[in-house]
N, C-alpha and C positions, 0 to 999 in steps of 0.2 A: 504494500500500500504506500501512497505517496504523502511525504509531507506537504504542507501546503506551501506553494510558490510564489517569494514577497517579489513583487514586482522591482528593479531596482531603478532609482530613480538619478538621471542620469543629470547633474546642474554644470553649466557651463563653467569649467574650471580657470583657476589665474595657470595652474603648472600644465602642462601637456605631458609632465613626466607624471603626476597624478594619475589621472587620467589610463593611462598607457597602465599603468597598475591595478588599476579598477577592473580592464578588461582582463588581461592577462590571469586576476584570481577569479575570474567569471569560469574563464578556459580552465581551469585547474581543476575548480570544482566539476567541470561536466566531467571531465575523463576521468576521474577519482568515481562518480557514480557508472560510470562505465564500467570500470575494472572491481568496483565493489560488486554488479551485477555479475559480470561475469565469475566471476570467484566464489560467489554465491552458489550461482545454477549449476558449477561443476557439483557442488557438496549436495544438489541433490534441493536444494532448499527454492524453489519454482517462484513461490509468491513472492518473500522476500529480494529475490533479484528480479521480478519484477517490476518492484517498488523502485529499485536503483535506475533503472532501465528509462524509467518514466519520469523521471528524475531529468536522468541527461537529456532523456527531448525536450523537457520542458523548459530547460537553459538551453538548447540549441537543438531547434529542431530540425536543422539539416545535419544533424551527427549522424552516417549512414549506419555505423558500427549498435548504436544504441537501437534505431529500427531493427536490424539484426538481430537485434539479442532480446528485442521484445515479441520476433517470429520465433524464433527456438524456444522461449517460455510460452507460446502459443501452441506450438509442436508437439514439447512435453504433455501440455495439456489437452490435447488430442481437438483443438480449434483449428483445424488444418485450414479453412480461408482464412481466418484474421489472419493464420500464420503467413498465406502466400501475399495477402495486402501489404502485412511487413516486411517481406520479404523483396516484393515488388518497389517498396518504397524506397529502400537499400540502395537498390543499382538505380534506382530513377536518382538519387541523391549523389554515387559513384557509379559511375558507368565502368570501375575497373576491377569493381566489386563480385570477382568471378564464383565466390563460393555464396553470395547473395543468388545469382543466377542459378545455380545448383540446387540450392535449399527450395531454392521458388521452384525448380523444376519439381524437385520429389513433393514435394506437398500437393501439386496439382496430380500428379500419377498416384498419390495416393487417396485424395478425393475420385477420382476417376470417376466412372456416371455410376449410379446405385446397383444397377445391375453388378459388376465388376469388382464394385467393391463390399459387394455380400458375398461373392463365388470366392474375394481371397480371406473372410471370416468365416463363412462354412465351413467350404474343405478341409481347411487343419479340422474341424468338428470329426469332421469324416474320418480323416485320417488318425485322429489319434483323440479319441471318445474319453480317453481316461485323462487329458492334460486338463484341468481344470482352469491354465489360463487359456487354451483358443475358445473354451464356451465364456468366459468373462470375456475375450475379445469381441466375439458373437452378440454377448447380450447386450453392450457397449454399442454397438451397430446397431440393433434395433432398437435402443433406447435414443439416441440419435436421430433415427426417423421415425419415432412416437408409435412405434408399434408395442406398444408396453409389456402388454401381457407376455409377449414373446422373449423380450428380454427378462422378465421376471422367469419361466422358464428357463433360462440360459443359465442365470443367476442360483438357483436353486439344483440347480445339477453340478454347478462351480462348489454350491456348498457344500453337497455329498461326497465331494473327493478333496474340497481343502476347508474343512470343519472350521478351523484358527484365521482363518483372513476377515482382518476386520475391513478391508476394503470392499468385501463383495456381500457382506453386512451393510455397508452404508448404501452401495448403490442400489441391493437390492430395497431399502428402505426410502430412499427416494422415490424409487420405482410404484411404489405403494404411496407412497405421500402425493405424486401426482396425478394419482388416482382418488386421493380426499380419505384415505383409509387409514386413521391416523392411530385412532386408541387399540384398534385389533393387531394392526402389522406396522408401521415406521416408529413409532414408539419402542417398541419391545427388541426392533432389529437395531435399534441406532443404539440403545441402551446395552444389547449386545457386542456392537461394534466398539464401543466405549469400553464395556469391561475387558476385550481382549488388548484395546491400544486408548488407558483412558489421556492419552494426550492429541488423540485426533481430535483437531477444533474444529471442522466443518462436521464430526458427525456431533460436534455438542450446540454448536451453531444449529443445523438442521433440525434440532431435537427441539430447540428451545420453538423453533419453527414450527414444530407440531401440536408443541404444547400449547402455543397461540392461538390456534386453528379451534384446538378443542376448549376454547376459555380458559385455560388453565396457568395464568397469568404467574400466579408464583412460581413455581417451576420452571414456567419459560423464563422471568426475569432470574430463578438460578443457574439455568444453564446459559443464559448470558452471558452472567459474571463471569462463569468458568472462562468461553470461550476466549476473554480479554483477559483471563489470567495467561491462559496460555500462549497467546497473540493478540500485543496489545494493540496494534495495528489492525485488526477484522472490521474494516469501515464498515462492511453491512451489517454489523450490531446497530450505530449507530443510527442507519439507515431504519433501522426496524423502532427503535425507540425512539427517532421520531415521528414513526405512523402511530406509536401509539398514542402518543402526545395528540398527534394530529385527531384521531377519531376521539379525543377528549376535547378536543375544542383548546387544546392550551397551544397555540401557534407559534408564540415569543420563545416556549421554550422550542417546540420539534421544529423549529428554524435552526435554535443552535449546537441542537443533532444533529439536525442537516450538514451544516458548517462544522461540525466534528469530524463526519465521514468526509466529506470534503481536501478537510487538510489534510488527512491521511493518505487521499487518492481522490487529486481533481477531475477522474474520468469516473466517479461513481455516479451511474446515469440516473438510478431513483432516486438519490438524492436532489439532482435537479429538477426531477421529474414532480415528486412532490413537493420541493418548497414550491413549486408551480402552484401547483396545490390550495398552498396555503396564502398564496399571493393572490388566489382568485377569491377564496372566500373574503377575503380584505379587502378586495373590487381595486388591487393594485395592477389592475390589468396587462398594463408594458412590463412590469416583472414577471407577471403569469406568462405571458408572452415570449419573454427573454431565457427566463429558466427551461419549457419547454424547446426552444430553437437549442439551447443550448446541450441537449439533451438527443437529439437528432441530429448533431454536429458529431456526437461521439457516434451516434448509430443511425444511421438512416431511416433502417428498417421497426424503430421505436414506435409501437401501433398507435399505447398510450398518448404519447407527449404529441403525436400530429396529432388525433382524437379532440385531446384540450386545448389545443390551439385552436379548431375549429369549433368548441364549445365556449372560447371564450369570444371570440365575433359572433356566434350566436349570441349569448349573453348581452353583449353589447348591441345589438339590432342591424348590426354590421351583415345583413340577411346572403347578398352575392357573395363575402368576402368567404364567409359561412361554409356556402356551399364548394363552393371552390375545396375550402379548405375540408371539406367532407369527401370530395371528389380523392383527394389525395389518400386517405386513412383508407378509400376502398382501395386504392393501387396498390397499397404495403399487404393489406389486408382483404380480399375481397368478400371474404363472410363477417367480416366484423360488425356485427348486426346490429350494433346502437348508433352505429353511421346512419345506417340508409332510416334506424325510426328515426332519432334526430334530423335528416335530410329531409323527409318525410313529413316534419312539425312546420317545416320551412317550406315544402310546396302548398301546404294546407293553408298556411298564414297568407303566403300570396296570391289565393286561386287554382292555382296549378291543381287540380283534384285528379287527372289523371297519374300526374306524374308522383303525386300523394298517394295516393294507391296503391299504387308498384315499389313502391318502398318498405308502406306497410305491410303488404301481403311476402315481399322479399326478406321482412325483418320477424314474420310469422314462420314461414320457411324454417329459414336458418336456426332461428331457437328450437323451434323444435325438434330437428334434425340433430343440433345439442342435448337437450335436455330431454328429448319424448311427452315434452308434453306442450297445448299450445297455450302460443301467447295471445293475450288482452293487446293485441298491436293497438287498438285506438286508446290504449287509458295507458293511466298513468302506475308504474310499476307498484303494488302491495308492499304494505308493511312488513309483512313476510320475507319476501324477494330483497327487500332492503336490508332487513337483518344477515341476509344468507349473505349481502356483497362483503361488507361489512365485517361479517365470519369469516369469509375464506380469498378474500382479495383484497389488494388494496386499495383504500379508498381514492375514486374516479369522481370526475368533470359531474360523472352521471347523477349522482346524490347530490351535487350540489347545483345542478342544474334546474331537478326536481324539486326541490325542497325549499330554496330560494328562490325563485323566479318570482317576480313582482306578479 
């Protein structure tokens, strides 16, 4: 995770030998987090070089070598595109940057098309049934492309031949957690995965994450504390204590959560994502604004942060700019179902009744194709439905769209 970056502020000097020294311990510090990263990643230590990595771009971000070394902690982590964006960034910054072009190669031949690259996760299956990592490599693949149950499957035959890996405890307990099955199965496996390695912090991180889900607040804020005992650096603690703040209505503080996870690593995207958030319920709209774009600067494809962009020109009356901006959440997203009933609030308001229509029977569709059951497309979402977002997501544009509207 990254500390936070003081901008330096540069005033026209009497010395030019000054000056010249200024820059010079600028350069010092990047390549010192250069070489901290990389020293780091050899030991095996991913996130913490990381943190170094993001460091250096952030003091120069045409350091090729720091892209680099932020595609091989991508690699490690089995994000095979970010890794080739980094990797791509590399030789776009040195074009002499020959082992940049190499990495960039193998990261695309190992995305390869789906097809291709479930034939090179099966076969070893095939071929040797008893290695319990090519079915973890397997289950990894279909977790990946949201085929869950399958990898849960994969997972569970990994654990009949290596009983003691608390790594295929955790994923299998994710694997259940993104299925909402929290007090029967991710619960019990992350508690599992804990007693065998109790210094794995993403499985006590995760845990405190379930315990959330199920109201179970004290617990989750102890498995908090642990996780920053063990890494005091886990921005996304922060990030979670401030949504809690947030669904209390106390904004001043889950701001300077916010701004906790922040300094720790200025590309934590929910963090921006929800001080968004809490900028809108405050009707500071160019912040709600800013924090969203900023948020979609780190990721394009951020469903959320276009969503409240386009709910906050709704909000404002801003109706064309609205839709525009609802137009976009379907290209990221084309089932994202509270576009087209939001789009949908917006053809009705203006007359447009056919083009109302096809939204609403579009956003009836989709949910229920979700959920199996149908939606009230013309009313406004139950007290129910609200509790359930509320429970098991974090708090959206949607609730506050609803519930405040003049």
């Amino acid at each position: 995770m990254l500390t936070i970056i003081m901008n330096k502020i540069s005033r026209p000097g009497v010395l030019v030998l000054i000056l010249a020294l200024v820059v010079f311990a600028g350069c010092g510090e990047q390549i010192n987090h250069l070489e901290v990263g990389e020293a780091l990643l050899e030991q095996g230590k991913v996130e913490k070089a990381s943190v170094e990595f993001k460091k250096a771009v952030e003091k120069n971000p045409n350091l090729a070598k720091a892209h680099f070394g932020l595609g091989n902690v991508a690699m490690k982590k089995n994000m095979l595109e970010e890794a080739a964006d980094h990797y791509r960034k590399a030789f776009q910054l040195d074009s002499t940057f020959v082992e940049a072009y190499q990495k960039f190669s193998d990261a695309y031949i190992e995305i390869g098309n789906p097809d291709d690259a479930f034939q090179t996760k099966y076969n070893p299956v095939m071929q040797n049934p008893d290695d319990p990592m090519a079915h973890i490599d397997l289950a990894v693949f279909y977790h990946k492309w949201d085929q869950t149950r399958k990898a849960i499957e994969e997972y569970e035959e990994a654990l009949k031949l290596d009983p003691d890996n608390p790594f295929v405890y955790y994923n299998l307990a994710v694997a259940y957690q993104d299925m909402g099955l929290f007090e029967d199965k991710s619960i019990p496996l992350y508690l599992k995965s804990i007693e065998i390695n109790p210094k794995y912090d993403d499985a006590h991180y995760n845990l405190a994450v379930s315990y959330l889900k199920t109201n179970n607040l004290d617990r989750a804020m102890a498995e908090y504390k642990k996780t920053l005992e063990l890494n005091p650096e886990y921005a996304t603690v922060y990030v979670d204590y401030g949504m809690i703040k947030l669904q209390e209505k106390k904004f001043e503080e889950a701001i300077a959560f916010y701004d906790k996870a922040l300094a720790i690593d200025p590309n934590t995207i929910e963090a921006y994502y929800q001080k968004g958030i809490v900028y809108a319920f405050q009707e500071k709209f160019d912040d709600a604004l800013k924090m969203n774009r900023k948020a979609l600067e780190i990721n394009p494809k951020h469903t959320n942060s276009q969503f409240n962009i386009a709910v906050v020109y709704h909000k404002q009356g801003k109706l064309d700019r609205a839709i525009a901006e609802y137009d976009l959440v379907l290209v990221i997203d084309r089932n994202y179902e509270d576009a087209f009933y939001n789009r949908g609030q917006i053809y009705a308001s203006m007359g447009n009744t056919p083009q109302a229509y096809n939204d609403y029977i579009t956003y009836s569709k989709i949910v229920k194709a979700k959920t199996g059951s149908e939606a009230a497309a013309l009313a406004l979402r139950g007290v129910e439905d609200k509790e359930r977002v509320q429970r098991y997501m974090i708090p959206s544009f949607k609730d506050w769209l609803l519930e405040y509207d003049d």
